[in-house]
C-alpha positions as a LaTeX table, in Angstrom:
\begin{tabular}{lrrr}
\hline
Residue & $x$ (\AA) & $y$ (\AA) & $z$ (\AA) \\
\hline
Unk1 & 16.97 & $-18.57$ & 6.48 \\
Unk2 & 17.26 & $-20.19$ & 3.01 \\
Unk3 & 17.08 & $-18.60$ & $-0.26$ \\
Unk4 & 14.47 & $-20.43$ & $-1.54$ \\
Unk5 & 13.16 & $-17.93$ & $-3.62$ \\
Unk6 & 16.04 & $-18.86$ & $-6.35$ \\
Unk7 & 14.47 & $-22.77$ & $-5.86$ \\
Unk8 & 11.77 & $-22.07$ & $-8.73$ \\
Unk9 & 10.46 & $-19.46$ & $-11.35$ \\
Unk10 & 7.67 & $-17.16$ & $-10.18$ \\
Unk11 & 5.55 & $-18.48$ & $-12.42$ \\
Unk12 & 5.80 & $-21.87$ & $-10.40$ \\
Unk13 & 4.81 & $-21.15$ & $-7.19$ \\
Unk14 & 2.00 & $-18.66$ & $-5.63$ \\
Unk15 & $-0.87$ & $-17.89$ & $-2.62$ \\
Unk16 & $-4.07$ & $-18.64$ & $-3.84$ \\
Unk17 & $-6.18$ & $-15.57$ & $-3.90$ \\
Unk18 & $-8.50$ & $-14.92$ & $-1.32$ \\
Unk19 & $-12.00$ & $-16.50$ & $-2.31$ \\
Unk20 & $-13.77$ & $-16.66$ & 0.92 \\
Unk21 & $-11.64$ & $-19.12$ & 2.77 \\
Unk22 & $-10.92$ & $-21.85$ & $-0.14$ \\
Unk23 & $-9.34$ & $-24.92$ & 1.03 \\
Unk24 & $-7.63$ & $-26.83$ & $-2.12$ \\
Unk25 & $-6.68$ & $-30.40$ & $-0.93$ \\
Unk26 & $-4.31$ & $-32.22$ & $-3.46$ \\
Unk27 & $-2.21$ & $-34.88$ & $-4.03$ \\
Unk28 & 0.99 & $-35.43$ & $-5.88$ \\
Unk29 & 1.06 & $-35.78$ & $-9.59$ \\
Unk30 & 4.21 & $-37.11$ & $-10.04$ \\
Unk31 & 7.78 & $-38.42$ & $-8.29$ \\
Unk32 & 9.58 & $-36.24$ & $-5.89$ \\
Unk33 & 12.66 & $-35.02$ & $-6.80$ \\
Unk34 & 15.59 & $-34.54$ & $-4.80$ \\
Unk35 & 18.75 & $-33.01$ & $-5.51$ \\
Unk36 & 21.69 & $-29.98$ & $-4.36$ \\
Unk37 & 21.40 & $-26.81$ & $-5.12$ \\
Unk38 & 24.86 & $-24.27$ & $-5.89$ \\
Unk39 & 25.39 & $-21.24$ & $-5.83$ \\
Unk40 & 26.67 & $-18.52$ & $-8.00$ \\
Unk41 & 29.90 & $-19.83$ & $-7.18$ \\
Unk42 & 28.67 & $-23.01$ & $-7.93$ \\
Unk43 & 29.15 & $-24.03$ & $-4.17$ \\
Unk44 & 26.46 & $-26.37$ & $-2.30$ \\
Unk45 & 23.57 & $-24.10$ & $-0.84$ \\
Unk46 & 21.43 & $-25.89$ & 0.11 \\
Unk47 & 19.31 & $-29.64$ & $-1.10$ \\
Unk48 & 15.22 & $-29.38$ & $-2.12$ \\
Unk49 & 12.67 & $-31.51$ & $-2.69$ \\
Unk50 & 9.85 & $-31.12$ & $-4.93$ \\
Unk51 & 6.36 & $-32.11$ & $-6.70$ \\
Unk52 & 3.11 & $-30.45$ & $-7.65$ \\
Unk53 & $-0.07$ & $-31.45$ & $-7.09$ \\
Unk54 & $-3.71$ & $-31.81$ & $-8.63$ \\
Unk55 & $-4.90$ & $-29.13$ & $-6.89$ \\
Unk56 & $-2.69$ & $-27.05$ & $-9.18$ \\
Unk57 & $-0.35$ & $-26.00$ & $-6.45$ \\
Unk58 & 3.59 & $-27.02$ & $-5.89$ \\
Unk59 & 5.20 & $-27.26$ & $-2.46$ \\
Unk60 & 9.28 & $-27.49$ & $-2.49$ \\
Unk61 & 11.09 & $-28.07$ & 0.91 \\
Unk62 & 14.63 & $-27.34$ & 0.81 \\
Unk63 & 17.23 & $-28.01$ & 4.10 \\
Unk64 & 21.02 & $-26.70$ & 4.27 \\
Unk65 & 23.37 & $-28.81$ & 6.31 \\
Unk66 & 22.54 & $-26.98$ & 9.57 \\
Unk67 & 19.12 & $-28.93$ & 9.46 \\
Unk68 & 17.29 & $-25.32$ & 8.72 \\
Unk69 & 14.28 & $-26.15$ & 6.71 \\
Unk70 & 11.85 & $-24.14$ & 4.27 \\
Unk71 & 8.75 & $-24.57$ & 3.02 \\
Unk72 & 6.69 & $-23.02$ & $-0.50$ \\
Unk73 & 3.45 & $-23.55$ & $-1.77$ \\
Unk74 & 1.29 & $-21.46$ & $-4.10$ \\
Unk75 & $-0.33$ & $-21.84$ & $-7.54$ \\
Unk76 & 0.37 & $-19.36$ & $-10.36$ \\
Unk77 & $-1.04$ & $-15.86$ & $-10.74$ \\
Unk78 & $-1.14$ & $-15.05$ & $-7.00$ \\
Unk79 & $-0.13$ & $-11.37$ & $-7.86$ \\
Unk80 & 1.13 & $-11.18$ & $-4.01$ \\
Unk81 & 2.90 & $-7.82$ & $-2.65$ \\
Unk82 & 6.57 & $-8.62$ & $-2.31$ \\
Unk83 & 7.54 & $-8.74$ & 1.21 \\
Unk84 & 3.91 & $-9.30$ & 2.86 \\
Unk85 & 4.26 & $-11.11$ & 6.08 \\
Unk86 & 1.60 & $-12.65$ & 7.68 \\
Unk87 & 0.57 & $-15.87$ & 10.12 \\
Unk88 & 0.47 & $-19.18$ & 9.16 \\
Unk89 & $-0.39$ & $-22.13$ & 10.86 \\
Unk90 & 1.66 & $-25.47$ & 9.81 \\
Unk91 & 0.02 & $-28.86$ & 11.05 \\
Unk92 & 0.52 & $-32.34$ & 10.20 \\
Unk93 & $-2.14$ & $-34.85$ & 10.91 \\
Unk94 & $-3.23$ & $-33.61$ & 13.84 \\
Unk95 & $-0.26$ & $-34.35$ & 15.67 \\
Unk96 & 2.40 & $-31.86$ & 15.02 \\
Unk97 & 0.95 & $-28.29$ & 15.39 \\
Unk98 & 3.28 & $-24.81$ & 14.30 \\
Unk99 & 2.59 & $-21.16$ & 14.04 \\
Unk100 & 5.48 & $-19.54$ & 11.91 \\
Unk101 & 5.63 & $-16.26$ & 9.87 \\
Unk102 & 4.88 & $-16.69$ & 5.84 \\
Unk103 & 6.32 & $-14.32$ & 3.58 \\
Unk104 & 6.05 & $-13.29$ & $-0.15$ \\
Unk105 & 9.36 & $-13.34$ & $-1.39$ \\
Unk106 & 8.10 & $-12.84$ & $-4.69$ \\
Unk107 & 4.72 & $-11.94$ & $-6.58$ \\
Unk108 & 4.00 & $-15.52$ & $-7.17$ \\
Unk109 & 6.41 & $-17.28$ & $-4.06$ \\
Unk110 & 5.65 & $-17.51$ & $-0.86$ \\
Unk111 & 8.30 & $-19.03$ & 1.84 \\
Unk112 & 7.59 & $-19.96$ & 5.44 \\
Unk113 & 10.55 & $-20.64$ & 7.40 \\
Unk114 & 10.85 & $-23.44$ & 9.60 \\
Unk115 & 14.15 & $-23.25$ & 10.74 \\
Unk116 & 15.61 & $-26.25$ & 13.06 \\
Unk117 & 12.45 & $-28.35$ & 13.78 \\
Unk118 & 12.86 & $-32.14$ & 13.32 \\
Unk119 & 9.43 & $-32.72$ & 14.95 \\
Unk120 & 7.90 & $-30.99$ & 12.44 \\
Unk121 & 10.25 & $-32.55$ & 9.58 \\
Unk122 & 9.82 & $-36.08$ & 10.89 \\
Unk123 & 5.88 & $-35.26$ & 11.26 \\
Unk124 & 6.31 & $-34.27$ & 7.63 \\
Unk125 & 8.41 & $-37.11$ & 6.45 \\
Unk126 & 6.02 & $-39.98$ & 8.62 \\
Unk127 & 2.34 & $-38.16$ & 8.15 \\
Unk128 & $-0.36$ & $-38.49$ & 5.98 \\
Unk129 & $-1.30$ & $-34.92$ & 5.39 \\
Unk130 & 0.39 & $-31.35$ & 5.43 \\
Unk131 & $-1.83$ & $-28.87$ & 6.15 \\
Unk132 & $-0.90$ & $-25.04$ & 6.23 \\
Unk133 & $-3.79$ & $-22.36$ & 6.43 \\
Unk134 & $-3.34$ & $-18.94$ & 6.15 \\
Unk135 & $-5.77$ & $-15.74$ & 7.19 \\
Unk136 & $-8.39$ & $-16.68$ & 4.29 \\
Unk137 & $-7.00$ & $-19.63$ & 2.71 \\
Unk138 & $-5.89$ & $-23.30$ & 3.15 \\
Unk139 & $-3.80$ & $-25.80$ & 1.41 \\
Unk140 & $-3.68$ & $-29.38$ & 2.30 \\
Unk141 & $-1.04$ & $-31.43$ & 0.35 \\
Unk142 & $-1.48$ & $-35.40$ & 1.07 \\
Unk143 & 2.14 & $-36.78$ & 2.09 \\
Unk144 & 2.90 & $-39.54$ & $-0.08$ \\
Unk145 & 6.21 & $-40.84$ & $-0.92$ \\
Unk146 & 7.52 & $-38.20$ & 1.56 \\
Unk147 & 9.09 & $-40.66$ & 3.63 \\
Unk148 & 11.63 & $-41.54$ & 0.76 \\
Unk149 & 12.04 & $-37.83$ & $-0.38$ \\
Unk150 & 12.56 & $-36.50$ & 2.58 \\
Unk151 & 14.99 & $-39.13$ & 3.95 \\
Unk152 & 16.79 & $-38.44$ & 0.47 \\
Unk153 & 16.54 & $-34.73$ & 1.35 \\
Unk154 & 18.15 & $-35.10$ & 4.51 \\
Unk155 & 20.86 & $-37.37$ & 3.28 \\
Unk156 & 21.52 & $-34.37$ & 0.12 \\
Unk157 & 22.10 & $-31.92$ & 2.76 \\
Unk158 & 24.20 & $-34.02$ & 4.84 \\
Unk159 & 26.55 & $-35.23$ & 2.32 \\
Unk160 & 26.72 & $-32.47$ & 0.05 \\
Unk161 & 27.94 & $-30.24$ & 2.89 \\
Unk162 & 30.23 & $-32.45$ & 4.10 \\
Unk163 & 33.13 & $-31.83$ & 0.95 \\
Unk164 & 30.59 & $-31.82$ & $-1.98$ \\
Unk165 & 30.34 & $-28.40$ & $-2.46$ \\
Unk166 & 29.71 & $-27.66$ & $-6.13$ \\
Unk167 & 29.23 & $-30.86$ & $-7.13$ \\
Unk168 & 25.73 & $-31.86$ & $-7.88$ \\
Unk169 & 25.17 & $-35.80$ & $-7.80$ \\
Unk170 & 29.05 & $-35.99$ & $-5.92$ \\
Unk171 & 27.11 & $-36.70$ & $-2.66$ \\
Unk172 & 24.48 & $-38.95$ & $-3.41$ \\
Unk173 & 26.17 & $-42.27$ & $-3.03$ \\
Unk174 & 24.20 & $-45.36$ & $-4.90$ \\
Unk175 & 22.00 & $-46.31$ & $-6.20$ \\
Unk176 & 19.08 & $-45.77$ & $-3.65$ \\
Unk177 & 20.38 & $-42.17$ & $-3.18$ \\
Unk178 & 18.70 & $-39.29$ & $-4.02$ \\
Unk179 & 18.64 & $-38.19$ & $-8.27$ \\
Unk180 & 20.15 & $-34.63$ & $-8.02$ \\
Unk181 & 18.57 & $-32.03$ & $-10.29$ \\
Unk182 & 21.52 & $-29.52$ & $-11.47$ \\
Unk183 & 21.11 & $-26.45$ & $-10.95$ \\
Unk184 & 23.53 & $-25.10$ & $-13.72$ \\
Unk185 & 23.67 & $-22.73$ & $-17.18$ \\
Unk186 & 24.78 & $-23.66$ & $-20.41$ \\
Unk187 & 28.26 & $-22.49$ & $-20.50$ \\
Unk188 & 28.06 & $-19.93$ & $-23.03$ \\
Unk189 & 24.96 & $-18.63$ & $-21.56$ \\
Unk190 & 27.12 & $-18.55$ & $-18.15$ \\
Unk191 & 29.48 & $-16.44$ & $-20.56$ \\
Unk192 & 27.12 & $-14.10$ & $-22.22$ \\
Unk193 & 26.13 & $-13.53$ & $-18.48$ \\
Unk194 & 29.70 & $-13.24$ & $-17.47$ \\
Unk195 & 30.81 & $-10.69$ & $-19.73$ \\
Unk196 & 27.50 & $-8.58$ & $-19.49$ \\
Unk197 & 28.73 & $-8.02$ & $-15.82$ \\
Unk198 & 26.16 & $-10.49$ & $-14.25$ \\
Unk199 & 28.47 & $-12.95$ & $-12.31$ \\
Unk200 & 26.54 & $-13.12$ & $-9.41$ \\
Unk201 & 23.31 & $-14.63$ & $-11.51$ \\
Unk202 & 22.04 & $-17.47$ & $-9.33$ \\
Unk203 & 20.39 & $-20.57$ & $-12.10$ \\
Unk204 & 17.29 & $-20.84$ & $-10.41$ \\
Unk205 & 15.90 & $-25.04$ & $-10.96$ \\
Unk206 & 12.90 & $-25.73$ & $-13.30$ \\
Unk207 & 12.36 & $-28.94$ & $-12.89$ \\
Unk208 & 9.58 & $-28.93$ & $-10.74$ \\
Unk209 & 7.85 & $-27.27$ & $-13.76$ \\
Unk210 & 5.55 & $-28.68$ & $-16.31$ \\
Unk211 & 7.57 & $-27.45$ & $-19.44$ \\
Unk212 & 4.44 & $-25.94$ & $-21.16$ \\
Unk213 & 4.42 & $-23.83$ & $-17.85$ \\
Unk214 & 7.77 & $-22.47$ & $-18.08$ \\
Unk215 & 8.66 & $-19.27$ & $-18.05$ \\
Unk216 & 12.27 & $-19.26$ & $-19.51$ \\
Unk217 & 14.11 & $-22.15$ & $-20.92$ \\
Unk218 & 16.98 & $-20.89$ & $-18.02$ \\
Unk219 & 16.05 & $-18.66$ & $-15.16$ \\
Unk220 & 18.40 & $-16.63$ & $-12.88$ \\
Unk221 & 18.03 & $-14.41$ & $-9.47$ \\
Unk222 & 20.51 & $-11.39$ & $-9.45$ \\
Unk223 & 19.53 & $-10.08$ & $-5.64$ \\
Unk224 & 15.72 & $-9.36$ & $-5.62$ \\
Unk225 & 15.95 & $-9.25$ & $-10.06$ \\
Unk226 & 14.11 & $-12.78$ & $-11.30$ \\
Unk227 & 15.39 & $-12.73$ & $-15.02$ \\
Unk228 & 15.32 & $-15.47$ & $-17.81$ \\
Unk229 & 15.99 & $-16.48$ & $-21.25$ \\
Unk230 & 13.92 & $-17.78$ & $-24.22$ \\
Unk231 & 14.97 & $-18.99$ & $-27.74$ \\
Unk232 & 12.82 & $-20.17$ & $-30.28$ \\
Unk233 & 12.68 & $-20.57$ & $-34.29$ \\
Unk234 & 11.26 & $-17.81$ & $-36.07$ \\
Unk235 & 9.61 & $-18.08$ & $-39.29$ \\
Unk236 & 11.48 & $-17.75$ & $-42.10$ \\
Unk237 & 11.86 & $-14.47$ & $-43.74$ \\
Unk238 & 9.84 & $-12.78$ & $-40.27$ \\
Unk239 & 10.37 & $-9.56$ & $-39.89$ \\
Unk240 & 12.13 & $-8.83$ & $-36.86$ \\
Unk241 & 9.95 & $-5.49$ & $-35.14$ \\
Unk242 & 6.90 & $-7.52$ & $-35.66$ \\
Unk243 & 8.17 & $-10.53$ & $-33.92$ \\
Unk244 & 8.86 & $-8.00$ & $-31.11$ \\
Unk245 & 5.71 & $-6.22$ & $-30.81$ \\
Unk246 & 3.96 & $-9.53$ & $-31.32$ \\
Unk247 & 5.57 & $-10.15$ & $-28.18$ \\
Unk248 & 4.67 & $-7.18$ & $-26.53$ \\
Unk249 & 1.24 & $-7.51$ & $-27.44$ \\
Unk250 & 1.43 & $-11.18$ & $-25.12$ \\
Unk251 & 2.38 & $-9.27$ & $-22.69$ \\
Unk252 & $-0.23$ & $-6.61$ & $-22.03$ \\
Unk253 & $-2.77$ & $-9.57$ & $-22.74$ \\
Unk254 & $-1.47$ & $-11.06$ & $-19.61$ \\
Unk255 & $-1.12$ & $-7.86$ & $-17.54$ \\
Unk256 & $-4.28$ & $-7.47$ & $-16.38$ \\
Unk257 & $-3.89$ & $-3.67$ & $-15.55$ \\
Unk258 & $-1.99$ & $-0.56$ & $-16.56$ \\
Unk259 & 0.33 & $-1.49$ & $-19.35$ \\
Unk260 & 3.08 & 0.64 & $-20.81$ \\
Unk261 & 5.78 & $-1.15$ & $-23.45$ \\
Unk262 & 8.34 & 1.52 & $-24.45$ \\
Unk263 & 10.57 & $-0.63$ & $-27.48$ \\
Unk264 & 14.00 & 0.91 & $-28.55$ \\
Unk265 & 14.36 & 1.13 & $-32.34$ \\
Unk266 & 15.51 & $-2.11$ & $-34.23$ \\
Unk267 & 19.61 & $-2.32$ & $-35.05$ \\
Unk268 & 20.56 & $-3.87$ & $-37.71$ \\
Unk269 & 24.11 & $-5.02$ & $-37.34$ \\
Unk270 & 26.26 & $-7.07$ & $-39.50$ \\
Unk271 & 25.45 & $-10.71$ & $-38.27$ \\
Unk272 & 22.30 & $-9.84$ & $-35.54$ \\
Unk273 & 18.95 & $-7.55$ & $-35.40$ \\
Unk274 & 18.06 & $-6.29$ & $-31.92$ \\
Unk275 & 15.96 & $-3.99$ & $-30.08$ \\
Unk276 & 15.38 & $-3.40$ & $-26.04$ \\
Unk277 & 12.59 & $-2.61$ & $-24.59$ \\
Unk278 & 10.85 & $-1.52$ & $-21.09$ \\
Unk279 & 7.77 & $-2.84$ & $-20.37$ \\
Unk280 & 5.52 & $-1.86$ & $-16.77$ \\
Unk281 & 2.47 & $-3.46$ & $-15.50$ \\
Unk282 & 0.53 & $-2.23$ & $-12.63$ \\
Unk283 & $-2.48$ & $-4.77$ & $-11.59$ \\
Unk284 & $-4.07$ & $-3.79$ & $-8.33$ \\
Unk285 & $-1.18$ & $-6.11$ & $-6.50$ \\
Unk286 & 1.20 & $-3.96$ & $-7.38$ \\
Unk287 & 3.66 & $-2.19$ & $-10.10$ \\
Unk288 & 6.23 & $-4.42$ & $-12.06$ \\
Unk289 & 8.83 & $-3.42$ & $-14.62$ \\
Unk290 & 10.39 & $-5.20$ & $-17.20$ \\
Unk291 & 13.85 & $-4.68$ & $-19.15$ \\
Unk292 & 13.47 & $-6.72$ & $-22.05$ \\
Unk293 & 16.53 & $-7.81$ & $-25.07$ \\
Unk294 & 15.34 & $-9.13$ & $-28.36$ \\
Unk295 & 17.50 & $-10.32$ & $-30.71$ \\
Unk296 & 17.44 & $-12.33$ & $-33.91$ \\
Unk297 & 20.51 & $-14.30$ & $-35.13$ \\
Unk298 & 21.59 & $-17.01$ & $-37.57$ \\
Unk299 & 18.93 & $-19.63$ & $-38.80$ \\
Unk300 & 16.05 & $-17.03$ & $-37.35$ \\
Unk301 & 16.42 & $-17.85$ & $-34.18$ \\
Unk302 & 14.51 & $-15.75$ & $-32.22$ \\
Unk303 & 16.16 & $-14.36$ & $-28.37$ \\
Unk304 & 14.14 & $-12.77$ & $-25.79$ \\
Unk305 & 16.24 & $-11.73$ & $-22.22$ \\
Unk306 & 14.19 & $-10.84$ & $-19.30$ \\
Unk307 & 14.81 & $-9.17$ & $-15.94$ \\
Unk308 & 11.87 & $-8.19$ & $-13.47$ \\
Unk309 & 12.08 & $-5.57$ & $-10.88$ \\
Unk310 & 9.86 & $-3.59$ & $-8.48$ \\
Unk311 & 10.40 & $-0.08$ & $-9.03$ \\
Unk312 & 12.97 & 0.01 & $-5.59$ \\
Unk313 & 14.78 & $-2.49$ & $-7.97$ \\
Unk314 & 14.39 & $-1.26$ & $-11.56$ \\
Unk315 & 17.47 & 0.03 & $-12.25$ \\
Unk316 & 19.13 & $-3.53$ & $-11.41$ \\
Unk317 & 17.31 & $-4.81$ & $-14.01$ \\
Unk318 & 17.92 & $-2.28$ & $-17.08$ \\
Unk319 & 21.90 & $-2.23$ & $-16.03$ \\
Unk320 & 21.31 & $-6.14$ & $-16.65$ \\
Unk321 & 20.06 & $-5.69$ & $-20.05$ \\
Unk322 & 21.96 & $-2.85$ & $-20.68$ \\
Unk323 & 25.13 & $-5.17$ & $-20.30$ \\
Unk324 & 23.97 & $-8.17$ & $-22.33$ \\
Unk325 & 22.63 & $-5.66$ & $-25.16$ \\
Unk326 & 26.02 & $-4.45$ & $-24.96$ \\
Unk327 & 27.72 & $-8.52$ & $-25.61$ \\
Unk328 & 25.22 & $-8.98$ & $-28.14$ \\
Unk329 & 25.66 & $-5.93$ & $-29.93$ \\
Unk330 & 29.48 & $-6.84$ & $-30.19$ \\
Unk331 & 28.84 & $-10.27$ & $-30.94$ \\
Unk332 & 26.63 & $-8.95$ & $-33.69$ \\
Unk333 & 29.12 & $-6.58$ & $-34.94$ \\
Unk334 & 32.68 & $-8.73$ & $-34.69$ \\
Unk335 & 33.44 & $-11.60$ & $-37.26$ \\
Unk336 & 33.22 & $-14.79$ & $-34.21$ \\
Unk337 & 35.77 & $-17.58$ & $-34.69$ \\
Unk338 & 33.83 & $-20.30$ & $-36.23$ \\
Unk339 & 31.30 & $-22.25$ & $-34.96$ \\
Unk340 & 31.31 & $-20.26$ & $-31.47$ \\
Unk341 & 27.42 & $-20.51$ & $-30.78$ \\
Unk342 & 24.77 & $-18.53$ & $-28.90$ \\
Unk343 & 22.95 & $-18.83$ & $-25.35$ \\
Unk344 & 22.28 & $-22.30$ & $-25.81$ \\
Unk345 & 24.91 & $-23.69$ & $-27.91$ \\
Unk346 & 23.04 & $-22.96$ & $-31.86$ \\
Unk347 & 25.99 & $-21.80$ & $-33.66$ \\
Unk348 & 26.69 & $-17.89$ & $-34.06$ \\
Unk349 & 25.58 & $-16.39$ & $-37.32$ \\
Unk350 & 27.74 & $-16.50$ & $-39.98$ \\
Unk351 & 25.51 & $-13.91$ & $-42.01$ \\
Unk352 & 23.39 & $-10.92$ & $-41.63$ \\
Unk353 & 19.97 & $-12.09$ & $-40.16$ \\
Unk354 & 16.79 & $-11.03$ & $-42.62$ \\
Unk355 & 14.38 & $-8.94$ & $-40.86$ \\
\hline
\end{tabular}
């Protein structure tokens, strides 16, 4: 089985919730996009191929170079109960029928794997509509330009795992190949990662999502932990605990049940302000925690590191914090040698930050 669950955000992909056996029937907004996927290792994993659709849902299919295939759909704000299995029926046309297992991988992601089935991939790749229906629900996605994506798809997984490991675009050939989408960190975010003790952080790929939609300008997957990263300019002169609680504030808007936000006390180091933070929410589809590092640095800008964890998983995600509050609050303290910048390359601060 593929990892698909590192493929997008859980923001991008859900179930729709049960609303008395809705079918949404949509077509593609946009180009599909092809390309490898690598590992924490940066190895090839696996190749995927994505779009959304005007029904406000996103299907990905992604295929390693044994030919095992996986599928995703969802829209946003499924709230699903991680590791919920249930029947689903896979059809194309009417032509190629499947029963397989779907499960929620995440809150918002739901994966049904395929496995080895090239009747049901060339149904896919040659038909007119994919249609996969759950207990309550279906969603119909209209195939087009599927027989060029998925030809590219196959080719990506193919070629990349044929001595192209960990090198996205190495394997696509010319100019009729497949565009890859690179999975891949900054480099000194990969760093700040690196020295926090998160090495095994899978990038998880974005591209499929509309920016506006994003929930992290990089995302990661550390074992079940989704975390993230977002920077962006503070006001001048802002004081630093009510950016934070500003923040917080988002946050139990969006909960949509029990909310609990436990913040740390602001430091004020030489060069950075930071706080942490634990926030829970606990919406009738069940409890999730997360560890939460704010930081402000040179020129106001304005960090925010994320990891989310059920409570089996919790502790995963404040050891991750823990770690990068523990880079930061060195990087904040020590005199850096010039120029060496931040997460996403802005230049370290060279002065205290206001706050």
């Amino acid at each position: 089985m593929l990892g698909l669950s590192s493929v997008l955000p859980t923001t991008a992909l859900a179930q729709a919730p049960a609303t008395g056996g809705a079918q949404l029937t949509g077509a593609p907004t946009g180009d599909w996009r092809v390309g490898p996927v690598t590992d924490a290792n940066g190895k090839f994993a696996y190749c995927v191929s994505e779009n959304r659709f005007d029904n406000k849902l996103a299907l990905v299919i992604a295929r390693n170079s044994k030919g095992e295939t996986n599928l995703a759909i969802g829209i946003p704000g499924a709230g699903m109960t991680q590791g919920t299995k249930f029947p689903m029926s896979v059809r194309v046309d009417e032509t190629v029928k499947r029963n397989f297992t779907a499960l929620a991988v995440e809150p918002d992601l739901l994966v049904v794997s395929t496995g080895n089935d090239d009747g049901l991939y060339e149904g896919m790749r040659k038909g007119s509509r994919l249609i996969m229906q759950g207990p309550t629900d279906t969603a119909i996605f209209q195939l087009r330009g599927t027989a060029k994506a998925l030809g590219d798809l196959r080719t990506c997984a193919q070629q990349a795992g044929v001595g192209a490991a960990g090198k996205p675009g190495a394997a696509q050939g010319g100019p009729g190949g497949p565009k890859p989408v690179a999975v891949t960190l900054p480099d000194t975010l990969r760093a700040i990662l690196n020295a926090a003790g998160l090495r095994q952080a899978v990038p998880l790929s974005l591209a499929g999502v509309p920016e506006d939609r994003r929930p992290a300008d990089f995302a990661w997957r550390l074992g079940p932990v989704f975390g993230g990263v977002r920077e962006s300019k503070a006001p001048p002169n802002a004081d630093f605990a009510v950016l934070t609680t500003n923040y917080l504030d988002v946050l139990k808007q969006r909960c949509g049940g029990e909310y609990s936000a436990t913040p740390a006390p602001v430091e004020t180091l030489p060069r950075v302000t930071m706080r942490t933070a634990m926030v829970t929410c606990s919406p009738k589809e069940g409890k999730i925690n997360v560890a939460i590092l704010f930081y402000k640095s040179q020129g106001d800008i304005f960090t925010v590191f994320f990891h989310e964890a059920t409570d089996a998983d919790v502790e995963l995600a404040k050891k991750a914090r823990d770690g990068l509050a523990t880079v930061v609050r060195k990087l904040g303290s020590d005199q850096p040698p010039a120029g060496q910048p931040g997460p996403q390359g802005q230049p370290a601060p060279a002065a205290p930050p206001q706050n």
